[in-house]
MARBA-770542 format. One record per residue (C-alpha): x, y, z. Coordinates in pm, 1 decimal, padded with zeros to 6 digits. Example, Ala and Ser with C-alpha at 12.3 -4.5 7.8 and 13.67 -1.06 7.14 Angstrom:
! MARBA-770542
NODE         c1         c2         c3
NODE    01230.0   -00450.0    00780.0
NODE    01367.0   -00106.0    00714.0
***
This chain:
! MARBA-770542
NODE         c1         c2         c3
NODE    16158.9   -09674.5   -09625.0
NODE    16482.1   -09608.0   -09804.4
NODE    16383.1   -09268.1   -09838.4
NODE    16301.2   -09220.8   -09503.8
NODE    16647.9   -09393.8   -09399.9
NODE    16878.9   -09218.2   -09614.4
NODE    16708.5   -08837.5   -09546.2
NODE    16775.8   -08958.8   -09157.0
NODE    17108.4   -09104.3   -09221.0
NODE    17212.4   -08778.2   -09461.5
NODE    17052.9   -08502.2   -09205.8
NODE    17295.0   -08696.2   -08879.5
NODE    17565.2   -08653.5   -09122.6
NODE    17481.2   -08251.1   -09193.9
NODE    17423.4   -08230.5   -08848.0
NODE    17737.7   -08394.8   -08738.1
NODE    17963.1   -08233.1   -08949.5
NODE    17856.9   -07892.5   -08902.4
NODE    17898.2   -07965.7   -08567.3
NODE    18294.3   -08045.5   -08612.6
NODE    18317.9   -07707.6   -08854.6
NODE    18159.7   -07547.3   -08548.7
NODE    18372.1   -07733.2   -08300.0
NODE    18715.5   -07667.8   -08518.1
NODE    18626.4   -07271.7   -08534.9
NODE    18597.7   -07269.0   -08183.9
NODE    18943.5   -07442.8   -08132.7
NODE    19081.1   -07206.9   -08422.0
NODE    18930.2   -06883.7   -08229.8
NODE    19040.6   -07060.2   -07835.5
NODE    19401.2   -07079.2   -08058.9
NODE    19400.3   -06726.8   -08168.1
NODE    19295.4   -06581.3   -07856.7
NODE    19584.1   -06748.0   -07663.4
NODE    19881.1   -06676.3   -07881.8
NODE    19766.6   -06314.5   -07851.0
NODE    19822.2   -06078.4   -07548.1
NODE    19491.0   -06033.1   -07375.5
NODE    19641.4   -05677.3   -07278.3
NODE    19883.3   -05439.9   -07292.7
NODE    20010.6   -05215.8   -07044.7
NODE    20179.8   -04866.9   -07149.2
NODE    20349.4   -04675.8   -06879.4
NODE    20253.1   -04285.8   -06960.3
NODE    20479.2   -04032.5   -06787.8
NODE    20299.8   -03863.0   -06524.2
NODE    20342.0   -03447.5   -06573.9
NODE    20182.3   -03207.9   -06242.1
NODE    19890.1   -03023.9   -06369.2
NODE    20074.4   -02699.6   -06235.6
NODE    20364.1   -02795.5   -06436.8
NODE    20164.7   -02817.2   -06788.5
NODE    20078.3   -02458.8   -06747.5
NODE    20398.7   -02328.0   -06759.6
NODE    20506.1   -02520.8   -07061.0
NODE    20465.9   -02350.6   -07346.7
NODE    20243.4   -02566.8   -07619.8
NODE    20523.5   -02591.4   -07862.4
NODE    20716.6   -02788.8   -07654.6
NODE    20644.8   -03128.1   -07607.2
NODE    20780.6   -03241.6   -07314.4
NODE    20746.1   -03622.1   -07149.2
NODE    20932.2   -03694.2   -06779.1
NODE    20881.0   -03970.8   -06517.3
NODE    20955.2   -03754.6   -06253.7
NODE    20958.5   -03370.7   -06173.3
NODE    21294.2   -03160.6   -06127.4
NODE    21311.2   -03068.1   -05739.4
NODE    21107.6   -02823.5   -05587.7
NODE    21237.9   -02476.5   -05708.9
NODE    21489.1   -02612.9   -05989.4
NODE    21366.2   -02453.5   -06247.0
NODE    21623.3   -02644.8   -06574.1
NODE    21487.0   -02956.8   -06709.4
NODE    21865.2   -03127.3   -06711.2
NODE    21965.8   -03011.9   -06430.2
NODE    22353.1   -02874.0   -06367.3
NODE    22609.3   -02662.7   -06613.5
NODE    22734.4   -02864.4   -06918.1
NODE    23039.0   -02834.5   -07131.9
NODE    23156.4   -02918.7   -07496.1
NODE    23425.7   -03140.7   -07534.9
NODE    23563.7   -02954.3   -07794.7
NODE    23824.3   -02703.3   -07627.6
NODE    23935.4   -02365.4   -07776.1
NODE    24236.4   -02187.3   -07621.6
NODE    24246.1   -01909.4   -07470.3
NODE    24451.6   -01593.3   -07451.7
NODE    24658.8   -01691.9   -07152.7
NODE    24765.3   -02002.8   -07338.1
NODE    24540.6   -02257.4   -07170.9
NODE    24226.5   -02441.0   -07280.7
NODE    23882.3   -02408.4   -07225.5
NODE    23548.3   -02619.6   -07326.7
NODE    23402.6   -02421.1   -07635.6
NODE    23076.4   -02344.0   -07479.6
NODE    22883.3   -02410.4   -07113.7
NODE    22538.6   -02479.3   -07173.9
NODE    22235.3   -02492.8   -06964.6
NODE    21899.4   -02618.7   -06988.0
NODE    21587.9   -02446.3   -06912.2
NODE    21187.6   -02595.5   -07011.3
NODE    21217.7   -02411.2   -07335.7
NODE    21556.2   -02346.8   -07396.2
NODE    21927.2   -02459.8   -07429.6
NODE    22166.8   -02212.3   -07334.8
NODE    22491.6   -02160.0   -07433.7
NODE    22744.3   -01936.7   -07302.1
NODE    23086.8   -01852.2   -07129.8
NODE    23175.8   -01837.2   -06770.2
NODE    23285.5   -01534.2   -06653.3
NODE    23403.4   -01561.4   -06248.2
NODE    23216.1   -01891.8   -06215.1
NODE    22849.1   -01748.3   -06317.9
NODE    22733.8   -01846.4   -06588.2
NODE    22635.4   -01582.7   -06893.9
NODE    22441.4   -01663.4   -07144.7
NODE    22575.4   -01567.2   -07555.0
NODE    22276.0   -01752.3   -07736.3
NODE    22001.8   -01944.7   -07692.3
NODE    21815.2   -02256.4   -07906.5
NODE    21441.5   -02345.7   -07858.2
NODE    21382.6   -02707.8   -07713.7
NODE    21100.8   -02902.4   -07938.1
NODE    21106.1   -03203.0   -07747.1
NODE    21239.2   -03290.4   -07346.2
NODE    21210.3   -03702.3   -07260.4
NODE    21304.6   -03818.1   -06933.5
NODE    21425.8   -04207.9   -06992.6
NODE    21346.7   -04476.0   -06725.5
NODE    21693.5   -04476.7   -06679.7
NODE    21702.4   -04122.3   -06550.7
NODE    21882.8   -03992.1   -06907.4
NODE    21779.1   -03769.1   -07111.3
NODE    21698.1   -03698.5   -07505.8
NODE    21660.1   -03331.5   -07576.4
NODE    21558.2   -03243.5   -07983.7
NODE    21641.7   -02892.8   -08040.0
NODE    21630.2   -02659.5   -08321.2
NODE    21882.6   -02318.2   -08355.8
NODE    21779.0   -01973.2   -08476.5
NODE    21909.0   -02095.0   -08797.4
NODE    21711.8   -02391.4   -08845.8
NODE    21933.7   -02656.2   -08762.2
NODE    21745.2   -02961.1   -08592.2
NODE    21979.7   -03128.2   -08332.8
NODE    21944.9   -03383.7   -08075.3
NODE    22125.9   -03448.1   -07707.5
NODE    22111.3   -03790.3   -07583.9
NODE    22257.1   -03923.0   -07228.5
NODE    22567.3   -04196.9   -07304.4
NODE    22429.5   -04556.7   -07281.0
NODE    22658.9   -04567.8   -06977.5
NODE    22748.3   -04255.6   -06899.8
NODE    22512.8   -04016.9   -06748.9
NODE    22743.9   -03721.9   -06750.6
NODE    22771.1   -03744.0   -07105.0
NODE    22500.7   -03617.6   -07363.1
NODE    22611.4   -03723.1   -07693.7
NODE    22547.8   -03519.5   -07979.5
NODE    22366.1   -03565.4   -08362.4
NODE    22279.4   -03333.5   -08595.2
NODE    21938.1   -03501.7   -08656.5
NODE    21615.9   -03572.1   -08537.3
NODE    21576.4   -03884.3   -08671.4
NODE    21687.3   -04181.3   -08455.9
NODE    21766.7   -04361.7   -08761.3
NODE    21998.5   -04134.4   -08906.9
NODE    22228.1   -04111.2   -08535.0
NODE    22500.2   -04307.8   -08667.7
NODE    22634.5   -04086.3   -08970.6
NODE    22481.9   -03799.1   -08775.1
NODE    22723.1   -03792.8   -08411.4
NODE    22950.3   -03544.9   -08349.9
NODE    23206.0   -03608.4   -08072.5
NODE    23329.8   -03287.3   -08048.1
NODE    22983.4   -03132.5   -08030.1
NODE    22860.5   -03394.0   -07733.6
NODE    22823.9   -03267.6   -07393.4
NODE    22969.6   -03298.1   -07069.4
NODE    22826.0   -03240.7   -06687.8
NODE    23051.1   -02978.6   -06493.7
NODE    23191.3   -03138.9   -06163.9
***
């Protein structure tokens, strides 16, 4: 009878306390599960179908919305250095205009308002922000990787490093180099 009484009173107490492991897991997994996003949501940029065509598939290009219909530069409107050289007459003038295209950044001189073109640099990578600013990574004929990136509050103003790397922006801004929209 003993027997009988401790194998019942040992197999409630297996029973029981697999039943509180069991129970504990469950509030261990419940706790888990809750302190953990059930989902996350990642806004892509949306690019036309017609649009991916013409890009060419060396350029990686990400935008939240399209340019207008028949503006053909990514950024639109003529930019200018800040950097000023003089000129013959005596007066100053920025260092270079440039203006973007898809695939390129342009830089040049005006000659009787119209833009001309002197060189050109190969955009790698074109990012529309939320904010409706830019960051353009470029790379010259030379092999020098450089980025443009709209001014936190400023968007006239693409600032200027001579890197890639996000990382590296502080040692790698150049004032003089930056960018500004033409009026």
């Amino acid at each position: 009878m003993k027997k009988v009484l401790i194998a019942a009173l040992s197999t409630g107490l297996i029973f029981g306390m697999a039943g509180c492991a069991s129970n504990s897991d469950e509030q261990l997994a419940t706790t888990e599960t809750t302190a953990r996003p059930t989902s996350l949501e990642v806004a892509q940029p949306e690019i036309a179908t017609s649009d991916i065509a013409e890009i060419p598939s060396d350029v990686i290009v990400a935008s939240e919305s399209q340019a207008p219909e028949g503006e053909n530069a990514s950024v639109p409107g003529t930019w200018h250095t800040v950097s000023i050289k003089p000129n013959d007459d005596g007066t100053g003038a920025p260092e270079h205009y440039v203006q973007f295209t898809e695939t390129n950044i342009n830089y040049g001189h005006m000659e009787d308002e119209e833009f001309v073109v002197d060189y050109s640099d190969a955009i790698t990578l074109l990012n529309k922000t939320v904010n409706g600013g830019f960051t353009i990574q470029a790379k010259s004929s030379t092999g020098t990787e450089y980025t443009y990136r709209t001014a936190e509050n400023d968007t006239t103003v693409l600032e200027y490093y001579s890197t890639w790397n996000e990382a590296e922006y502080a040692d790698n801004y150049s004032a003089n180099s930056s960018l500004m929209r033409q009026e």
